[in-house]
N, C-alpha and C positions, 0 to 999 in steps of 0.2 A: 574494381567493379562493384556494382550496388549490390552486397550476398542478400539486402532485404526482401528482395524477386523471388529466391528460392524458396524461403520462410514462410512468403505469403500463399505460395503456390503449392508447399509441404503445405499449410494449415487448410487448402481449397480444397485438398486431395482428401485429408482426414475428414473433413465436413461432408464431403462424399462417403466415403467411409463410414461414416456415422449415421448417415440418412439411409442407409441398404445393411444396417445390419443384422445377421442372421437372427439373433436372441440376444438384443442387450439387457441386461450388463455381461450375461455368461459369456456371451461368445463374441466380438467386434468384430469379427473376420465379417467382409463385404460379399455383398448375392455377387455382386458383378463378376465375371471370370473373362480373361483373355483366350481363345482358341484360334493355335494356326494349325493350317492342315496342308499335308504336301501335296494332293489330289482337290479338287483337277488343277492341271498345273496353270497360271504359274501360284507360286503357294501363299497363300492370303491371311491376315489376320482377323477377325471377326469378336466382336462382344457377345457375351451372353449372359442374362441375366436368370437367376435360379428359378425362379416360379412364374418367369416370361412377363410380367404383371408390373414393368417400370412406370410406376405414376410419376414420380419425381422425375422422370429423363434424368438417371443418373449417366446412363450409357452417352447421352450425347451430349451430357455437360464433361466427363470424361475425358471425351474428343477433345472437345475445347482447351482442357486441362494441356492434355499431351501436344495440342498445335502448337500451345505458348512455349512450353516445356524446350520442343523441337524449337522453335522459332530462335528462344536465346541459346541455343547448342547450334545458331550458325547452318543451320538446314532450311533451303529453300525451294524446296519441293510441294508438291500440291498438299491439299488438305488430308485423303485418306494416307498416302506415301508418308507423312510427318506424324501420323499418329502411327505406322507403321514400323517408322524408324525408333521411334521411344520403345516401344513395345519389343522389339528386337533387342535394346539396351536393358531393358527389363527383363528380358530372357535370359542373357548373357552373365547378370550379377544372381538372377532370384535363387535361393536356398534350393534345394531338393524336396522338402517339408513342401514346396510352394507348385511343385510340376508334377504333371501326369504327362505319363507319355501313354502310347498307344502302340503296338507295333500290330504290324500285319507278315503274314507265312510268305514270301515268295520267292519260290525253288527250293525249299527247305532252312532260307536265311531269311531274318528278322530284319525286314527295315519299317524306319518310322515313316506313323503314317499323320500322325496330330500331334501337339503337344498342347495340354491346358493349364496356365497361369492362375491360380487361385488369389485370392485376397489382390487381383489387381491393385485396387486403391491404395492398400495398404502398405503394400510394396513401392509403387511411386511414391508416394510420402517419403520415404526410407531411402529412393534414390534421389532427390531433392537435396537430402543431406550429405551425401556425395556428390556432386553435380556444385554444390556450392563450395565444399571443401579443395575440391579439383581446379576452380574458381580461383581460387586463394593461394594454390600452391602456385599456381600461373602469374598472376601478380607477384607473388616475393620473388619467384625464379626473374620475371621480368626487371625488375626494381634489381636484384643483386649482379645482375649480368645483362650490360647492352647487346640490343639484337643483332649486331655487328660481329659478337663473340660468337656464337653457336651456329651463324649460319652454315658454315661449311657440313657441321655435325648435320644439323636439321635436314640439308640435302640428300645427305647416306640413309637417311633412315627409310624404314620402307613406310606405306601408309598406313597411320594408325583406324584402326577398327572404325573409331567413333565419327571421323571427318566426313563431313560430306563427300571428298571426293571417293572414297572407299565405297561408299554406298551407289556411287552414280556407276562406279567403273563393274561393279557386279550387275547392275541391271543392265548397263548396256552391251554386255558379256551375255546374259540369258535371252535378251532380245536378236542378239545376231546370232546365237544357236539356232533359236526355235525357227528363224528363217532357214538355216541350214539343213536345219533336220527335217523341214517339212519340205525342202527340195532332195533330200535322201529318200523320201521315205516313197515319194513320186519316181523314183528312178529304181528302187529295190521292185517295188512292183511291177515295175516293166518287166524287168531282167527275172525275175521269179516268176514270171506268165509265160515268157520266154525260156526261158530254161528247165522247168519242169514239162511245158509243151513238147518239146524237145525229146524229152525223156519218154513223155508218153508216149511218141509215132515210135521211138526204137524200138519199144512193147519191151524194155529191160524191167522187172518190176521192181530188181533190188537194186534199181540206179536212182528211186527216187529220195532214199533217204540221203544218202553223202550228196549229191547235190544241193538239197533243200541244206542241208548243213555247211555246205559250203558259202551258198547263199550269206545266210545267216553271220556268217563267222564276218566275211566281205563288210558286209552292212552293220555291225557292231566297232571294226575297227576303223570306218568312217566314221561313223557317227562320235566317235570321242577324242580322234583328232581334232573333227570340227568344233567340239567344244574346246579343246586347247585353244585352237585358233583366235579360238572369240574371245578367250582371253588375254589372248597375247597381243590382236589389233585394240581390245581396249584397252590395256596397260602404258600402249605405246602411244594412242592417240589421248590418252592422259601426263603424258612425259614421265610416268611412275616405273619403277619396277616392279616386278612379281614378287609375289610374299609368297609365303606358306598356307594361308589359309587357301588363296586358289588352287593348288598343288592339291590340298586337301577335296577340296570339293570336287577338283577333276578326277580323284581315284574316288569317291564317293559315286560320284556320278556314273562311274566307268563302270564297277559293280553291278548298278542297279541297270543300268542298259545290259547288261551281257543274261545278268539274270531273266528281265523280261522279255530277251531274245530264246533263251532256252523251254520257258515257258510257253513261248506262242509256237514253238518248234513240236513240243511236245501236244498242243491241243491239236496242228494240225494232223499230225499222226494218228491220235485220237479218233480223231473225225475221219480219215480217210481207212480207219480199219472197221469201224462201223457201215460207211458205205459201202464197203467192195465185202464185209461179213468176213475177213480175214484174220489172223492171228496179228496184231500190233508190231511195225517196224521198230529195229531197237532194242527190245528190250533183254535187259541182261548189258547191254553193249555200251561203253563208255563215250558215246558219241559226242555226248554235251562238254569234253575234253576240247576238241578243236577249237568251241565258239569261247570256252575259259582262256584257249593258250593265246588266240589272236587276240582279247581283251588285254592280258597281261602286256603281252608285244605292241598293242598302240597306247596303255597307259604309260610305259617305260617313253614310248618317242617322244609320249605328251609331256611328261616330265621333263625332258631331253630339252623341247621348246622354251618352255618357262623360262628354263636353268640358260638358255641361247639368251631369250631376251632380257633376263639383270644383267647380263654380262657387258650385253653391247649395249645398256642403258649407262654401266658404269665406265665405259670403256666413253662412249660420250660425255660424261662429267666431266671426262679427266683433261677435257681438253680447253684450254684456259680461258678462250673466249665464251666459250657457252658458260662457264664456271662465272665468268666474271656477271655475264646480262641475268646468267637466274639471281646470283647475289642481290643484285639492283632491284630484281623483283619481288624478294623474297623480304629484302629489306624497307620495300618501299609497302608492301602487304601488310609487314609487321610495325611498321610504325602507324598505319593504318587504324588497323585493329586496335593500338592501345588509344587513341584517338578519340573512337569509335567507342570504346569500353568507358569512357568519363560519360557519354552521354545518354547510356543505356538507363541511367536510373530515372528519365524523363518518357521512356515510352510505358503506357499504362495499358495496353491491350493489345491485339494480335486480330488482326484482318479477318476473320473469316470469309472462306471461299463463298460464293452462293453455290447451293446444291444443283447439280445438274436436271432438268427437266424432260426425263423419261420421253421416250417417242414411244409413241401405240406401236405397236407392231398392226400388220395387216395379215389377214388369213391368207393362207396359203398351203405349198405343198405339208402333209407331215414331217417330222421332221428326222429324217436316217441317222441310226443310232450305230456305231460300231461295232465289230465282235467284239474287239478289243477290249471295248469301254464295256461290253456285257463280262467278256470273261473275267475282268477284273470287278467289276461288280459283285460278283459271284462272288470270288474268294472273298472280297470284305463280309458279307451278307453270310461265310463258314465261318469267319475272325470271329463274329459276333456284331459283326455295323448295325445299325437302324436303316428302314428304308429309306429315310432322310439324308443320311451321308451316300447310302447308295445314287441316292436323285443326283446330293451334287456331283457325283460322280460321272451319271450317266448323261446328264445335261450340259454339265459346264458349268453349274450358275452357283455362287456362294449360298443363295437365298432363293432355292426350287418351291413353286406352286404347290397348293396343297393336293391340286389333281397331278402333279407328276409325282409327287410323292406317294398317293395312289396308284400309280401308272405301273411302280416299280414291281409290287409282282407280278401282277397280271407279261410284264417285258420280259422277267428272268423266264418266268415260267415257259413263257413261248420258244423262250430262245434254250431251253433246256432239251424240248422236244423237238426242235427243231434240228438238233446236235443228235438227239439220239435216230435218226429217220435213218434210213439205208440212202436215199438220194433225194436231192430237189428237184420238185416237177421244174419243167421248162416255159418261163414265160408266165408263168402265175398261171398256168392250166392244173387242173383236177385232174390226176390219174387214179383209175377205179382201182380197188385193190382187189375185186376179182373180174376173172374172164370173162367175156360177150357169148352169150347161148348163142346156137347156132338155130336159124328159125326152120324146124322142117318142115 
């Protein structure tokens, strides 16, 4: 392969690097910074430049940088997706010296809520020179052993990190969750309108909490099956086996669901002791135990599945005709690629996407903002957030309006008093807070 690509593309990164310097000659470290944030989902990468003030477009020459980057690392995904996918490999190698992390308090446990890449430039630079080294060892392994040799090896193996298909088979895993989970989340609500309804004609007043808890516990260990699920239909509709890292991210996952099940358990409580002016359900009482042990019991099943599907992914290897046709394809790919790799030193640039053309939006209804997304608002806004992070919070958008970023106290605030009222009037009617004289 031509290593010269990576050299020229290491010296385009430093020249970036050079043009955003904090204080040269003291300091070479670049304004630019990388920031992903897990909120709102799903979780996005964004640039940001130190003093906001890029004359140079170093941010968007950048881009360009890491679509090329991605391009010859065999990734053919859109424009922001491929400066995404670098930026994830950049995350992956960068020093500690080079990350900020951020956590946020929820339920008493730490999960991340951002992570910021410093000296972006300068670290692409740095991975260039691995990226061409990696290059190199590929060539001599190829040169020292036909690809006839290791195919059977290459089949056992699981998918490594960096391939594209690893990347497709995780987003198409997150995309048939969030279908799943936004048809859970539409069926928890029925049955919890229904079931505490229920509660209330029996006039029992201490049947609403183990219900609500029950609830709760039901709709936790759905919700993390179906994210097994969605990993184990994509694994299969990739002909891959399950690795460790999915394992990983479904008990990750699992965690932070049970967590912000016990949390929304606990505000409704909150809220419904205030209204009725009562002493708070609960307290002292290990309630939030049951919605812990059902997480536990459908992280093990979801584990359970993975470990199902390597098994009968391998149990299918083994069987000589399939063995034989993936050989043929595997062989026919890799002769392919080195092919393919003599003529890579004749491409000189990378396609850029044209940018998409915003649609106006038209005026209309305002626009309904959830508890959810306030109560969690809230806690970022105790962590220490900006009302900025709050926006993208509360809105959805990576890059919120400077009147929503306005908006955001004026919205906590309402919804703070709106939490502390004894009841909501009905219908958007005014109820007087004192009595009607009697006319005599």
């Amino acid at each position: 392969m031509d290593t010269n690509f990576w050299e020229s593309l290491r010296l385009g990164f430093m020249q970036l690097r050079s043009e955003c310097a904090i204080n040269p000659p003291i300091s070479m470290a670049g304004r630019l910074t990388a920031i992903w944030r897990a909120l709102p989902e799903p979780a996005q990468w964004r640039l940001d430049y130190w003093d906001a003030k890029d004359g140079s477009g170093v941010a968007a020459r950048f881009k360009w940088h890491a679509e090329s980057a991605a391009a010859r690392l065999r990734f053919a995904g859109s424009a922001e997706d491929a400066v995404s996918f670098w930026l994830d490999k950049i995350k992956l190698a960068a020093p500690e010296s080079h990350i900020r992390r951020q956590l946020i308090d929820i339920d008493g446990s730490d999960q991340l809520f951002s992570v910021e890449i410093l000296d972006i430039c300068g670290l692409s630079a740095d991975y260039c020179r691995k990226c061409e080294a990696d290059e190199t060892r590929a060539r001599s392994r190829a040169q020292a052993h036909p690809p006839d040799v290791n195919l059977l090896r290459i089949l056992n193996e699981s998918v490594p990190k960096g391939r594209l298909a690893r990347y497709e088979i995780e987003k198409f895993a997150k995309n048939a969750f969030a279908t799943a989970r936004d048809r859970i989340h539409k069926e928890y609500a029925d049955k919890e309108q229904h079931v505490l309804g229920q509660v209330q004609l029996s006039r029992n007043s201490g049947g609403y909490l183990p219900a609500l808890v029950k609830l709760k516990a039901d709709n936790v260990r759905e919700a993390i099956l179906a994210l097994a699920d969605a990993y184990v239909e994509a694994f299969t509709l990739y002909k891959v086996p399950s690795d460790k890292q999915a394992e990983k991210a479904v008990e990750t996952s699992a965690q932070q669901i049970a967590a912000g099940s016990i949390s929304t358990v606990r505000g409704q409580l909150e809220l419904r002791s205030t209204r009725l002016r009562k002493r708070q359900e609960g307290l002292g009482s290990p309630w939030h135990r049951e919605i812990e042990k059902s997480m536990e019991s459908a992280l093990k099943e979801s584990l359970l599945r993975l470990s199902r599907q390597r098994i009968q992914f391998g149990n299918s290897q083994s069987s000589s005709r399939q063995t034989s046709r993936a050989v043929g394809r595997v062989a026919a790919k890799t002769a392919t690629t080195i092919r393919a790799s003599e003529n890579t030193a004749k491409v000189k640039r990378v396609e850029r996407s044209a940018p998409h053309k915003s649609i106006k939006k038209k005026r209309g209804r305002p626009q309904t903002i959830s508890d959810e997304k306030k109560n969690a608002a809230l806690q970022l806004k105790a962590s220490g957030g900006t009302n900025k992070q709050a926006a993208e919070l509360i809105y959805g958008k990576r890059y919120p309006t400077p009147q929503q970023v306005k908006n955001v106290s004026a919205i906590l605030r309402h919804h703070k008093l709106k939490s502390k009222q004894s009841g909501s009037p009905a219908k958007g009617r005014k109820v007087s807070l004192t009595p009607h004289r009697k006319r005599g």
